[in-house]
N, CA, C and O atoms as CSV, one atom per row, in Angstrom:
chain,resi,resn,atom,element,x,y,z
A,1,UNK,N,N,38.429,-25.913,-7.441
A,1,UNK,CA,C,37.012,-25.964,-7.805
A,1,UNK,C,C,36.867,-26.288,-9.291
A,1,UNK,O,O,37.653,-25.705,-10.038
A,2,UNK,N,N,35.984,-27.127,-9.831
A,2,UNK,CA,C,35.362,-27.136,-10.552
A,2,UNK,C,C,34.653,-26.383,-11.355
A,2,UNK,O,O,33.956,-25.522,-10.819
A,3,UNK,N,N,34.642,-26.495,-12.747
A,3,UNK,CA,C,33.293,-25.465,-13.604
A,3,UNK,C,C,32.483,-25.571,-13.352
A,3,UNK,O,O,31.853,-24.513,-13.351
A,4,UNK,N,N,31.602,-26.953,-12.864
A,4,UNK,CA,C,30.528,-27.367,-12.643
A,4,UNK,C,C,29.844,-26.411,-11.438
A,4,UNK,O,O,28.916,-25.610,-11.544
A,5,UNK,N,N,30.693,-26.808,-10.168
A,5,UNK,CA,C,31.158,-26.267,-8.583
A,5,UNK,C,C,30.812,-24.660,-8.707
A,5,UNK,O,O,29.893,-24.123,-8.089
A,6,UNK,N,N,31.675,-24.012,-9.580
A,6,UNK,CA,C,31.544,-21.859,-9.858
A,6,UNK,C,C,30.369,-21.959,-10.372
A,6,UNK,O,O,29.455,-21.580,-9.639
A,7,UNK,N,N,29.993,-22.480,-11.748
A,7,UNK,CA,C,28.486,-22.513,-12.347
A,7,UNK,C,C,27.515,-22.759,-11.252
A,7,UNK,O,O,26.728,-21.829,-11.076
A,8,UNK,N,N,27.397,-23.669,-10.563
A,8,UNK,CA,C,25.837,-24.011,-9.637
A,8,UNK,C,C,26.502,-22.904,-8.619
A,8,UNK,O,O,25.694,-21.977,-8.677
A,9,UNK,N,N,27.579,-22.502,-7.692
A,9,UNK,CA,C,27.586,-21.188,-6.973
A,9,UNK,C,C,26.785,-20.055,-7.432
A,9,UNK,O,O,26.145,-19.306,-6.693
A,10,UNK,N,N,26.858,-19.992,-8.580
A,10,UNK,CA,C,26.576,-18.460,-9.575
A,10,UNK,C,C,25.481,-18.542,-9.237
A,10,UNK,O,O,25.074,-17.682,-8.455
A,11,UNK,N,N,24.382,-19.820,-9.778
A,11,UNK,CA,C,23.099,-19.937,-9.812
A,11,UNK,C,C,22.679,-19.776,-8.744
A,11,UNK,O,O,21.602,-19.189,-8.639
A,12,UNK,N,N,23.357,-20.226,-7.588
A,12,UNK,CA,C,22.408,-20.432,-6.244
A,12,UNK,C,C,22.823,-18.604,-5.703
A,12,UNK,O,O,21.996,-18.102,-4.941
A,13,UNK,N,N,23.660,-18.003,-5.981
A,13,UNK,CA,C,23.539,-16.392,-5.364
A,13,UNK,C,C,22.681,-15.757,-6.513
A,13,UNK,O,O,21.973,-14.846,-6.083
A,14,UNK,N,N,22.577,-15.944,-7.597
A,14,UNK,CA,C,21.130,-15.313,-8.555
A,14,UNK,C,C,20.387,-15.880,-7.940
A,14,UNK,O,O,20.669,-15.400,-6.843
A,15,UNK,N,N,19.200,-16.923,-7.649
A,15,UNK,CA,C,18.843,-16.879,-6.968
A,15,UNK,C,C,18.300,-16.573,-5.873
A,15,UNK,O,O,17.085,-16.428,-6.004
A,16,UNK,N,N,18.721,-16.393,-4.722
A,16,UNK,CA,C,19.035,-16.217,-3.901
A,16,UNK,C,C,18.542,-14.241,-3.898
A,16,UNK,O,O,17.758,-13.652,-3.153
A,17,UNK,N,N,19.100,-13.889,-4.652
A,17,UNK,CA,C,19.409,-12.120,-4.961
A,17,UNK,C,C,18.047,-11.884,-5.547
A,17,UNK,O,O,17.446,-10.821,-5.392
A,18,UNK,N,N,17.415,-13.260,-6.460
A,18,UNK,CA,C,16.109,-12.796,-6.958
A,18,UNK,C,C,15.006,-13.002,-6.017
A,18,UNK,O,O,13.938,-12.402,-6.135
A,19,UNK,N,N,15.309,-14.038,-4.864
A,19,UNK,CA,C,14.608,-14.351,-3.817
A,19,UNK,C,C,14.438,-13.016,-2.769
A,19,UNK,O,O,13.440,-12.627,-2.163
A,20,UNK,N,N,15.901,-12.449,-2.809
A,20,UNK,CA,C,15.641,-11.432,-1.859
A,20,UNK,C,C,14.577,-9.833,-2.299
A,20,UNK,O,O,13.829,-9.061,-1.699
A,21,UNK,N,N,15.201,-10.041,-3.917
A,21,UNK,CA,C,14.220,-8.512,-4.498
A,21,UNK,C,C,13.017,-9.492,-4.057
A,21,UNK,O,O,12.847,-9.650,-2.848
A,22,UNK,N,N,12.289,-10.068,-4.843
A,22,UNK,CA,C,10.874,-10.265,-4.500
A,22,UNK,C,C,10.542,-10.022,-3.040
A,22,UNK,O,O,9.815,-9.030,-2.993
A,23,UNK,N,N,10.833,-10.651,-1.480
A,23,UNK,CA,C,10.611,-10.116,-0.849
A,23,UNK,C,C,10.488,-8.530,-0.560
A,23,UNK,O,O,9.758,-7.830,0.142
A,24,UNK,N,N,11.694,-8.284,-1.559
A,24,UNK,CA,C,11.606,-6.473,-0.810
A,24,UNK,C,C,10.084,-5.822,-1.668
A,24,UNK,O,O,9.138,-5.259,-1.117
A,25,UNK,N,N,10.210,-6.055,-2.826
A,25,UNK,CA,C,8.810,-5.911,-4.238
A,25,UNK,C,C,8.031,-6.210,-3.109
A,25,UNK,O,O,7.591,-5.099,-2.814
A,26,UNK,N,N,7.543,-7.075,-2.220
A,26,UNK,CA,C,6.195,-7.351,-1.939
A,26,UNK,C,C,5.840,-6.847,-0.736
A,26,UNK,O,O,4.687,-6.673,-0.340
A,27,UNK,N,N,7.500,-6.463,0.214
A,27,UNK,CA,C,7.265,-5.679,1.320
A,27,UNK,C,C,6.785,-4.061,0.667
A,27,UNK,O,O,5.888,-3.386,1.174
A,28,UNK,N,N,7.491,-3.695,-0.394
A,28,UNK,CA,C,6.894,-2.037,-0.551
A,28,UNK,C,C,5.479,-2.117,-0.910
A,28,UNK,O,O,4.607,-1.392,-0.431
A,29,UNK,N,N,5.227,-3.401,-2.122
A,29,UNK,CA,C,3.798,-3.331,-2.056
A,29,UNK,C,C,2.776,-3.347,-1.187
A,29,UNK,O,O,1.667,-2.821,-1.282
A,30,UNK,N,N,3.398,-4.205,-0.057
A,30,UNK,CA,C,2.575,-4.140,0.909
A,30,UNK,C,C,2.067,-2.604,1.795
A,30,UNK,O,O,0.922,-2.376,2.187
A,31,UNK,N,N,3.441,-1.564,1.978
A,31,UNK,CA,C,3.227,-0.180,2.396
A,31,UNK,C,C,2.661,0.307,1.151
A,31,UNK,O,O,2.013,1.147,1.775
A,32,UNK,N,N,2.401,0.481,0.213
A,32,UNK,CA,C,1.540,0.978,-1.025
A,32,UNK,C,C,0.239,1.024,-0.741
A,32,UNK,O,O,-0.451,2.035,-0.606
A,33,UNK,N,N,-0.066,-0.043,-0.656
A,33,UNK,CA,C,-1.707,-0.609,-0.705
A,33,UNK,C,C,-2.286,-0.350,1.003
A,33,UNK,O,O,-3.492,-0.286,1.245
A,34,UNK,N,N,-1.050,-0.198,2.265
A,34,UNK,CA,C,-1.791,0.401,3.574
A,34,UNK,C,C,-1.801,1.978,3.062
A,34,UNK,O,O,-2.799,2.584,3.452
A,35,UNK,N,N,-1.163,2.516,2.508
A,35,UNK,CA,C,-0.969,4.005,2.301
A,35,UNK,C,C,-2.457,3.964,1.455
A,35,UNK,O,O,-3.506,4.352,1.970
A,36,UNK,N,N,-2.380,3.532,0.341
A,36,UNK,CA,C,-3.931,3.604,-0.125
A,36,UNK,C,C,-5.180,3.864,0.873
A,36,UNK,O,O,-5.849,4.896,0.934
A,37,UNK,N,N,-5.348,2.594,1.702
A,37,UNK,CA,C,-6.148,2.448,2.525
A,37,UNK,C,C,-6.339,3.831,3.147
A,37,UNK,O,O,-7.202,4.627,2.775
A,38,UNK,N,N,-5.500,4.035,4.082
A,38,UNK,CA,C,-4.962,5.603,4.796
A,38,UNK,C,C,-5.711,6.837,4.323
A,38,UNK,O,O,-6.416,7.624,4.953
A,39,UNK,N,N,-5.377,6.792,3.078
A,39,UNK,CA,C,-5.800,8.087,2.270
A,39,UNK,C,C,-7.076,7.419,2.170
A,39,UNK,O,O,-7.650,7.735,3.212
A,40,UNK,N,N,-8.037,6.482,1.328
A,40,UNK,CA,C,-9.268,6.091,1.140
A,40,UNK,C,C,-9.876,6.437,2.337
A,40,UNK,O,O,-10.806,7.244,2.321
A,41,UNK,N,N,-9.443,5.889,3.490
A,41,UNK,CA,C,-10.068,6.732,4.681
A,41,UNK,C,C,-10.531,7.743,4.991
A,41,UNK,O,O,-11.704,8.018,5.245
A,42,UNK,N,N,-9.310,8.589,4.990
A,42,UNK,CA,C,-9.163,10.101,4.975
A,42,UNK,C,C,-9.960,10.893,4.063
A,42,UNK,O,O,-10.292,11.990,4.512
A,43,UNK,N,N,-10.326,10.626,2.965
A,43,UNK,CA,C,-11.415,10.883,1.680
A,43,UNK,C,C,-12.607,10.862,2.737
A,43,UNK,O,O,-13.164,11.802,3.305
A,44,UNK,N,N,-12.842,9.338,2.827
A,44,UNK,CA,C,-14.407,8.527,3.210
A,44,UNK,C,C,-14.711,9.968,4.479
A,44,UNK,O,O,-15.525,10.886,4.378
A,45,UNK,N,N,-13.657,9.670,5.670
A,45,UNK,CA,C,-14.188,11.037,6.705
A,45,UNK,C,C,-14.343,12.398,6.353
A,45,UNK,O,O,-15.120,13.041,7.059
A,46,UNK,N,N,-13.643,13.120,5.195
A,46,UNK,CA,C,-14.206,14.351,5.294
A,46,UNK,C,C,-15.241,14.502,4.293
A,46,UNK,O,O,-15.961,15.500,4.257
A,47,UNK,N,N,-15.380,13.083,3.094
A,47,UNK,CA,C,-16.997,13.614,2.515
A,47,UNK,C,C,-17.983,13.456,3.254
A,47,UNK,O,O,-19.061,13.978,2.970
A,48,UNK,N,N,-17.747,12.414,4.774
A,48,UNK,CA,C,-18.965,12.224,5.671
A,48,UNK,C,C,-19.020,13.764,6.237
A,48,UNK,O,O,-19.881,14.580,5.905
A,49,UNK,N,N,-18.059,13.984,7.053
A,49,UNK,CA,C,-18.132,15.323,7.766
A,49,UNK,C,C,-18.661,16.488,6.631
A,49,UNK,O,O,-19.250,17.440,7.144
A,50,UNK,N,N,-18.535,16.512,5.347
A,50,UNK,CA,C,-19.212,17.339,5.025
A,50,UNK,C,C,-20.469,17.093,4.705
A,50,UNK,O,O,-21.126,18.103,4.453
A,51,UNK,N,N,-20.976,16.157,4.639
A,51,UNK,CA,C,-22.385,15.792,4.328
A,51,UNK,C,C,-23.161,15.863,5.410
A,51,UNK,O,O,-24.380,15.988,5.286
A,52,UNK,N,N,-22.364,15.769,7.012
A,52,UNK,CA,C,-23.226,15.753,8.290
A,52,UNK,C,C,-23.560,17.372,8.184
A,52,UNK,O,O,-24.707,17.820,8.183
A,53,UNK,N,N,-21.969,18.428,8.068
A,53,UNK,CA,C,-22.193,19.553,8.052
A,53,UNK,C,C,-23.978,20.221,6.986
A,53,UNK,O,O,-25.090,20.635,7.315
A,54,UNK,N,N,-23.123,19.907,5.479
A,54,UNK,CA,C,-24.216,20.689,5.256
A,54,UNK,C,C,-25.695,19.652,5.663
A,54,UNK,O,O,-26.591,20.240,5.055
A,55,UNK,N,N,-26.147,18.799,6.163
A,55,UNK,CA,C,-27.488,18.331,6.653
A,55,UNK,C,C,-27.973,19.299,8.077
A,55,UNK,O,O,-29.100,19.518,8.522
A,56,UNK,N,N,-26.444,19.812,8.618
A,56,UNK,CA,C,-27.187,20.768,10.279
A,56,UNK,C,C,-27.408,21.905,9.233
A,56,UNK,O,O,-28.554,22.286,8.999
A,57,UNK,N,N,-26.454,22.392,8.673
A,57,UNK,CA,C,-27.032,23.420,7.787
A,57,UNK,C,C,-28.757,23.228,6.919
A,57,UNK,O,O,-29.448,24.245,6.983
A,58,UNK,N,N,-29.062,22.636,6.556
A,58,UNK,CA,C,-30.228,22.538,5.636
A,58,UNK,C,C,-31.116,22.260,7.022
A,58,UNK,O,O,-32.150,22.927,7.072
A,59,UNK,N,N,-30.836,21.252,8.311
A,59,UNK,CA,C,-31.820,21.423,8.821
A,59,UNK,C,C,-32.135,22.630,9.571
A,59,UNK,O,O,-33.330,22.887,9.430
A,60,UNK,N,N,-31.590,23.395,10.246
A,60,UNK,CA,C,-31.557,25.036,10.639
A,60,UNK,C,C,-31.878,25.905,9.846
A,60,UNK,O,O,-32.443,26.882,10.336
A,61,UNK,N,N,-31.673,25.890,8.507
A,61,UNK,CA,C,-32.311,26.872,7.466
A,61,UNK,C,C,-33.738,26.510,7.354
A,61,UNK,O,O,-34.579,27.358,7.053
A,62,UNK,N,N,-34.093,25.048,7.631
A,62,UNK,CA,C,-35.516,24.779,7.521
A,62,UNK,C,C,-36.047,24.916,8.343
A,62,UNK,O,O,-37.106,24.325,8.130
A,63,UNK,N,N,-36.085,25.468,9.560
A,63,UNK,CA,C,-36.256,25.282,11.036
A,63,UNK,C,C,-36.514,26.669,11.250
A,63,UNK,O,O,-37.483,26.960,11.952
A,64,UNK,N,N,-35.488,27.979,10.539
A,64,UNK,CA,C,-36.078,29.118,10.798
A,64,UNK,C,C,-36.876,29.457,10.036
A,64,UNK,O,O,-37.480,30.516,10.204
């Protein structure tokens, strides 16, 4: 082999190794930002459920 031949090998497995982190970087980002979602959810339903709660509350206190 050649210097030329080991040199462009080198390059094409860097490469290659930087090709593969980025996929993995964008697969975790991708579970990051559903986990966000998840939890944003989970927030959104129990400030609703408490806002339905105390509204039966306020309307029953107004009622008796």
């Amino acid at each position: 082999m050649r210097k030329g031949d080991v040199r462009k090998l080198k390059k094409d497995k860097k490469r290659k190794e930087h090709i593969q982190r980025a996929k993995m970087d964008r697969v975790a980002q991708k579970k990051v930002t559903t986990l966000d979602k998840i939890i944003g959810k989970k927030h959104l339903y129990i400030i609703l459920s408490m806002a339905l709660i105390a509204a039966v509350l306020i309307f029953y206190t107004l009622r008796s």
